[in-house]
C-alpha positions in Angstrom: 15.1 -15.1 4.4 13.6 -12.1 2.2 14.1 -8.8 3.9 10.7 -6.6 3.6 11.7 -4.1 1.1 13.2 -6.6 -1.1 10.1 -8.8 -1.0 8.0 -5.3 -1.4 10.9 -4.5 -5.1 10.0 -7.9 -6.2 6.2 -7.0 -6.2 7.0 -3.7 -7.5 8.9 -5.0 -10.6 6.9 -7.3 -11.3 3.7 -5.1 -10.9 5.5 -2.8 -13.1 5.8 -5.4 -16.2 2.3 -6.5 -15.8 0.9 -2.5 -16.4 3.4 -2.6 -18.8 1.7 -5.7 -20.9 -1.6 -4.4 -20.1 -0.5 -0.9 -22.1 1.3 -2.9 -24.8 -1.9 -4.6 -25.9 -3.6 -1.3 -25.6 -1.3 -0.3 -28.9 -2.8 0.3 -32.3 -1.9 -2.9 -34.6 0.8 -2.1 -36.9 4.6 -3.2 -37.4 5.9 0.0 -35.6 3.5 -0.4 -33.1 4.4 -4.8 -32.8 8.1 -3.7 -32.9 8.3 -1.3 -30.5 5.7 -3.1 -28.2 7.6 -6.3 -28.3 10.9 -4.1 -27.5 9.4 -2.6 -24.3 8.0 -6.1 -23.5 11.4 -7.4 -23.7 13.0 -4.3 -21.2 10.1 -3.9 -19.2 9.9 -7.9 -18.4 13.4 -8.1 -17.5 13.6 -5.8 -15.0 11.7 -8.0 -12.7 13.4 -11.0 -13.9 17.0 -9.5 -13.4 15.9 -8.2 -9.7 14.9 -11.3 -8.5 18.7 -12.5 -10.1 20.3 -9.8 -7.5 18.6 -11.2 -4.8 19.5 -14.9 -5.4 23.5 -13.2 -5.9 26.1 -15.2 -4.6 28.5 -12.2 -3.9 28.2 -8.0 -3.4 30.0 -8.0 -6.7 27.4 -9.8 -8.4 24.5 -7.8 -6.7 25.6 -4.8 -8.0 26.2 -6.2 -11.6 22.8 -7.9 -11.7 21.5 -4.0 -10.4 23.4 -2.5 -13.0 21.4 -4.6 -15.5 18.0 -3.4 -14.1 19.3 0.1 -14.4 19.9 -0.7 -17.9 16.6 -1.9 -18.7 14.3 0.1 -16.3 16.1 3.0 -18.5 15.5 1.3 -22.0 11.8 0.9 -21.2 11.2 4.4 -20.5 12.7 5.3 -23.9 10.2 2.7 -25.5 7.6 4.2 -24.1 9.0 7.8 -25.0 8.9 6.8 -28.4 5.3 5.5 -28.5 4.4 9.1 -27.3 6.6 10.8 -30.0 5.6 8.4 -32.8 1.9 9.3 -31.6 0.9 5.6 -31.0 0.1 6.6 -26.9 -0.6 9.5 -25.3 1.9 10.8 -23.2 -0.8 11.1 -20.5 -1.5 7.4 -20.6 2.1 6.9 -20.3 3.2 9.2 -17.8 2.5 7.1 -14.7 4.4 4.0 -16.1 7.3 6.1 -17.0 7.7 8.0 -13.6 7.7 3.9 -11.9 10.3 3.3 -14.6 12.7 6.2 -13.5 11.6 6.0 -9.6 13.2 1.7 -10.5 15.9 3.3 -11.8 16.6 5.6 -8.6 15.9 3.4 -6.1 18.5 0.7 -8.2 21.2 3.2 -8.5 21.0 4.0 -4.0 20.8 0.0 -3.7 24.1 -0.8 -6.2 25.7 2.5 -4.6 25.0 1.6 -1.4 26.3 -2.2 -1.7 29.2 -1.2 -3.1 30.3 0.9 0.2 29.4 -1.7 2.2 
């Protein structure tokens, strides 16, 4: 069975890629605006999708691999999103809140995978 806070990640990650697709449609049409949309889509989408893989893990080992990757793309979705505010396609004010969720993921990622491995 699903302990609280992981059931309460799940939500979280997956409320995080749903903002996220909500502001991606929000972007002016364009090719730089398409490719860099459909790159955050892709990061921002599988940090929910590679959380819910660390919970089904079959060993610590894997856990903390399958952490690592959400880490990984938690990260690369906040530089998306810094590039839509430096290429002027998003204000930085709209973007702000998603990006503080993207590096508060990454945090609490790092304390899970950290504290796994001492476990």
């Amino acid at each position: 069975m699903e302990n609280r806070q992981a059931r309460e990640l799940r939500e979280r990650t997956a409320s995080f890629a749903l903002r996220v697709l909500r502001l991606v449609e929000a972007l002016p049409k364009g090719m730089v605006g398409d490719v860099i949309g459909k790159q955050l889509v892709r990061a921002a989408t599988s940090v929910g999708a590679n959380y819910r893989a660390a919970c089904r893990a079959r060993s610590k080992a894997e856990f903390v691999s399958k952490l690592g990757v959400v880490v990984e793309e938690a990260d690369e979705a906040q530089y998306w999103m810094e590039l839509l505010a430096k290429a002027g396609l998003m204000e930085r004010k709209r973007l702000g809140p998603l990006m503080e969720e993207a590096h508060e993921i990454v945090a609490i990622m790092v304390a899970s995978a950290k504290t796994a491995r001492t476990r």
